[in-house]
C-alpha positions in Angstrom: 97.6 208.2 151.6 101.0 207.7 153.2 104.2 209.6 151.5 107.9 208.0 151.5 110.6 209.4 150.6 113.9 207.6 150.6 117.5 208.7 149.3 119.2 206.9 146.4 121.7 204.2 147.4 123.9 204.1 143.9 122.5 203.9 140.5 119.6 201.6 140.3 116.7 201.1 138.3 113.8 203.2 139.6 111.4 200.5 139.7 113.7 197.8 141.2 114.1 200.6 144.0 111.1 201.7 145.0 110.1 197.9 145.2 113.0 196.6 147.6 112.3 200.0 149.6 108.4 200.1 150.2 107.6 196.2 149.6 105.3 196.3 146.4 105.8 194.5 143.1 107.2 195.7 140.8 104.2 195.4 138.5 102.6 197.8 141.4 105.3 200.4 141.5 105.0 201.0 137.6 101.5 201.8 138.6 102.1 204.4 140.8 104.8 206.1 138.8 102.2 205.7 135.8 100.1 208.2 137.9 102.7 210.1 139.0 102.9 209.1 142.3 106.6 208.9 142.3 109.4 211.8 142.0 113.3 211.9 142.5 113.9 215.4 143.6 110.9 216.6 142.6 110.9 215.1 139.2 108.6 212.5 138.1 110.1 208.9 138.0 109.6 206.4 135.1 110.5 202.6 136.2 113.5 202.2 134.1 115.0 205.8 134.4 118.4 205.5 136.5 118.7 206.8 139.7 121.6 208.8 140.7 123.5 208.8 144.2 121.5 210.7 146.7 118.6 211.6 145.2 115.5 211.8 147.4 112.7 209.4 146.0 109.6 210.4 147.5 106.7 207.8 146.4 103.0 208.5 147.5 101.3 205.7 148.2 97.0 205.5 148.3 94.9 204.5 150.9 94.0 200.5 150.5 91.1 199.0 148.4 89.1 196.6 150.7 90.8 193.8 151.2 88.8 190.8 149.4 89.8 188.1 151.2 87.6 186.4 153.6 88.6 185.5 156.9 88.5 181.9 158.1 88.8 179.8 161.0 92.3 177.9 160.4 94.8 176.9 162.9 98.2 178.8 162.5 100.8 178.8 164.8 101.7 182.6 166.0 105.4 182.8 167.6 104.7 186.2 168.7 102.5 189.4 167.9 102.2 192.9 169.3 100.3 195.6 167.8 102.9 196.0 164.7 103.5 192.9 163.4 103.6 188.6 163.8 105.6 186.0 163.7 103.9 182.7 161.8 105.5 179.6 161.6 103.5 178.3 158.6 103.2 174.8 157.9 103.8 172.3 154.8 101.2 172.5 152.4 100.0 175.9 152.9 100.0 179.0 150.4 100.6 182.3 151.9 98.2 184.2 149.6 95.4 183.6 147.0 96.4 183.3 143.5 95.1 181.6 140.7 93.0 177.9 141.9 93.3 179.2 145.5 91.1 181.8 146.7 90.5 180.0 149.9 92.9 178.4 152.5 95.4 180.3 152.9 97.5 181.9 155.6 96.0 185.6 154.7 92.6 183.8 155.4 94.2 182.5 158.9 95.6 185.5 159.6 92.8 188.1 159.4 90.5 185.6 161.3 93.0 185.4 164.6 95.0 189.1 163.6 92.1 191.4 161.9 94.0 194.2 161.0 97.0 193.6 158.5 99.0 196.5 156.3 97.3 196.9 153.2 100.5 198.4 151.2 100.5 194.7 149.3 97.0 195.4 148.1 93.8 193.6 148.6 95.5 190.0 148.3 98.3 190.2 150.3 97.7 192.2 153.4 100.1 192.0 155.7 102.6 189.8 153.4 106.1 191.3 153.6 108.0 188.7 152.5 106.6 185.3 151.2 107.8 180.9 151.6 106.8 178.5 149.1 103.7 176.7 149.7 105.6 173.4 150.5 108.3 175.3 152.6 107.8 175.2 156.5 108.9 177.7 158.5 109.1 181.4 159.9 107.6 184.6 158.4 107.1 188.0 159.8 103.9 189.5 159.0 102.9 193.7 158.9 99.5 194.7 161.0 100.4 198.6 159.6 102.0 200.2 156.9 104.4 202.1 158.9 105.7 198.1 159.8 105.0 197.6 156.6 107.7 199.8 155.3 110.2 199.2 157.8 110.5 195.4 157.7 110.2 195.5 153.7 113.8 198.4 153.6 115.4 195.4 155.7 115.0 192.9 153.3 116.1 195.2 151.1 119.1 196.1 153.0 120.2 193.0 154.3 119.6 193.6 157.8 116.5 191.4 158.4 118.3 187.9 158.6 116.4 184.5 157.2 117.7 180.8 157.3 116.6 177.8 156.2 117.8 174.0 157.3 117.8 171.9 154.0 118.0 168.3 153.0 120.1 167.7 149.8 120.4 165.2 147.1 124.1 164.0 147.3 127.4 165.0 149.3 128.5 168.4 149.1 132.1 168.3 149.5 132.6 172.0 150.3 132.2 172.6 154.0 130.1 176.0 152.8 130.3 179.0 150.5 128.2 181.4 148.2 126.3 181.3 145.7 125.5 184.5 143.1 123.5 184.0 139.9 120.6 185.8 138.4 117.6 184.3 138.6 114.2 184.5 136.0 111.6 182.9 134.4 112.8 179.7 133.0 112.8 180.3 129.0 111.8 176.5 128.7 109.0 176.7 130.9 107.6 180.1 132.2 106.6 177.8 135.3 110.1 177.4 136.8 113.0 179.7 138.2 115.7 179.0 136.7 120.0 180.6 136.9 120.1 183.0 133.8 123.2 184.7 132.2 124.1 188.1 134.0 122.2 190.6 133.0 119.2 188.6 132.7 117.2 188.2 135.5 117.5 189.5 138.9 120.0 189.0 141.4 119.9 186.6 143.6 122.8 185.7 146.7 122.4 182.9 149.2 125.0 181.5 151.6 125.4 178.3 152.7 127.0 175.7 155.5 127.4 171.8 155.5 125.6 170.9 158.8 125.8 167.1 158.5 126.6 164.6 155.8 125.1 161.1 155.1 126.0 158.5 152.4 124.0 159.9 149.7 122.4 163.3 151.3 123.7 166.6 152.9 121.9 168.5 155.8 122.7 172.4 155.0 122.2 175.3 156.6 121.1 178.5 154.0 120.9 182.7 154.3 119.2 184.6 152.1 120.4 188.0 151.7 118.2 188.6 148.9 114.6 187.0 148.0 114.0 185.9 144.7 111.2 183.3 143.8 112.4 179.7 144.6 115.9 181.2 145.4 117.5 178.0 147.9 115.9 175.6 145.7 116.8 177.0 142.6 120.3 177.7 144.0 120.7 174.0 145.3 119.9 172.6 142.1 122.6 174.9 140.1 124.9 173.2 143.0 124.2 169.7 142.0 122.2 168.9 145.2 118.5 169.7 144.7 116.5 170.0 147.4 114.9 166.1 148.9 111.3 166.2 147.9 111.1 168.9 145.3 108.7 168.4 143.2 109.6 171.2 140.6 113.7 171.2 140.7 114.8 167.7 142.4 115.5 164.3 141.0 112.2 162.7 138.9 112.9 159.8 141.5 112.2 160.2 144.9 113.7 157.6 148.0 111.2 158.7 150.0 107.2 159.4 150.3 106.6 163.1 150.5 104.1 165.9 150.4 106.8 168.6 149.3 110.6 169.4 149.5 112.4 169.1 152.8 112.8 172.6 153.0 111.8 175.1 156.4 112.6 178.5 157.3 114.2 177.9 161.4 115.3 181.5 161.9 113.9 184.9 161.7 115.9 188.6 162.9 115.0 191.6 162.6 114.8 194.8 164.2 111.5 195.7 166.1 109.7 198.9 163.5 108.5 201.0 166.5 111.3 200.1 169.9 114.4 199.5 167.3 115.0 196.7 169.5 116.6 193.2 168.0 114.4 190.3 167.8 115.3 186.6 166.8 112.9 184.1 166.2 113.7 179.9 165.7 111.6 176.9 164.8 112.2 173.6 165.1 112.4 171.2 162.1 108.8 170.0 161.6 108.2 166.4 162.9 108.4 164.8 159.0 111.8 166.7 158.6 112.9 165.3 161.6 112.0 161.7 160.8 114.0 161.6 157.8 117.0 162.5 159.7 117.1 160.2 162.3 116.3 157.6 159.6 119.5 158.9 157.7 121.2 159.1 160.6 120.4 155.0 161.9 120.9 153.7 158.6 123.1 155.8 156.2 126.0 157.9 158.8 128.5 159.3 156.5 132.2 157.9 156.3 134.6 159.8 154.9 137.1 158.7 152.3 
């Protein structure tokens, strides 16, 4: 059993708290404070009780179940590893953990094949997991071998210090050369499915900046950072822009130009700072070889002319 205790950062929900802080779902945090595994100055916490400035949360949190996924032989790309953590640059088409139709084949099956130990703080699904990409996203995700990792990395995505951008291709011209954009984001009431901008209030916050990197005749290339990491957050974001996401299945046009296996979509840049040395680390990827083709095909055929 590890024990955490973290002080208060304004008044927030308990639940939302502990989750940003240690990494678990929310779901997972109710749990433990269901068993009393979580106090605020000694008291025990319920998940919608309020926190107040400066309180010291102390959650306890048990050993791991056996992790029940298998390993298997399949071939990931590792950016970099050392005995706390990994960098993956997970391609197209891959799902990061099992869930429902997919118990096999996925990048926690890669990764305790070549890694073996992973953080077990995510439960016996998602070892290791800290922070998850869509399945049809490319790109860059840090990984936890221990807990103590496991903690660290999770209270900088919380905090907004670990940084995460994404290169994407959008439907139609954005006009503004960049900007912000803040919206709650939930389940979609039409379709429990989909992600979708709700009223404030309603869902959870969601913030994500972006730039204008190139313009074409009838698509944008744009730069986005997260600062927080809501389910589907850039594409949901891009379509309450006007510019879905090229290739997305779930949020862009019906009609797609081109033939492809998932939204043009991939994670190029990863910073954080090292759990155990505190040093700074930045990690890029290049734009995956299908990415890139659409580009220079945009770039030969439709160059942008402004106005």
């Amino acid at each position: 059993m590890t024990r955490n205790t973290f002080p208060a950062e304004g008044e927030r929900r308990a639940d939302v708290f502990v989750s940003e802080k240690t990494g678990l779902t929310r779901s997972a945090v109710k749990k433990l404070m269901d068993e009393g595994r979580a106090t605020a100055d000694g008291k025990p916490l319920r998940a919608g009780q309020i926190l107040k400035a400066g309180s010291l949360v102390t959650v306890e949190i048990p050993d791991p179940v056996p992790i029940s996924a298998k390993p298997e032989d399949i071939p990931i790309e590792i950016v970099y590893e050392d005995d706390d953590l990994a960098v993956v640059n997970k391609p197209q088409g891959m799902t990061v953990h099992a869930g429902a139709g997919n118990k096999e084949g996925t990048l926690v099956n890669a990764l305790l094949f070549r890694l073996g130990n992973l953080s077990g703080i995510n439960g016996e699904i998602r070892p290791g997991i800290v922070h998850r990409i869509d399945k049809d996203t490319s790109g860059l995700l840090v990984v936890a071998k221990n807990d103590a990792a496991h903690l660290s990395l999770s209270a900088q995505i919380a905090e907004k210090t670990c940084r995460r951008e994404y290169y994407a291709l959008l439907e139609g011209v954005v006009k503004a050369d960049g900007g912000r954009v803040a919206t709650d984001i939930g389940r979609d009431p039409k379709d429990r499915l989909r992600m979708a901008v709700l009223p404030a209030g309603k869902g959870k916050y969601a913030e994500t900046d972006y730039f204008v990197e190139e313009r074409f005749r009838a698509n944008t290339l744009a730069r986005f950072r997260l600062h927080t990491g809501r389910t589907h957050q850039i594409r949901v974001h891009a379509k309450y822009m006007g510019h879905p996401v090229v290739g997305d299945p779930v949020y862009g046009f019906k009609k797609q130009r081109f033939a492809l296996n998932g939204q043009l979509l991939h994670a190029f840049r990863l910073e954080f700072t090292h759990p155990s040395s505190g040093k700074r680390m930045e990690f890029t990827a290049p734009i995956p070889e299908y990415f890139a083709k659409i580009l220079q095909i945009l770039r030969k055929s439709e160059p942008f002319f402004a106005e």
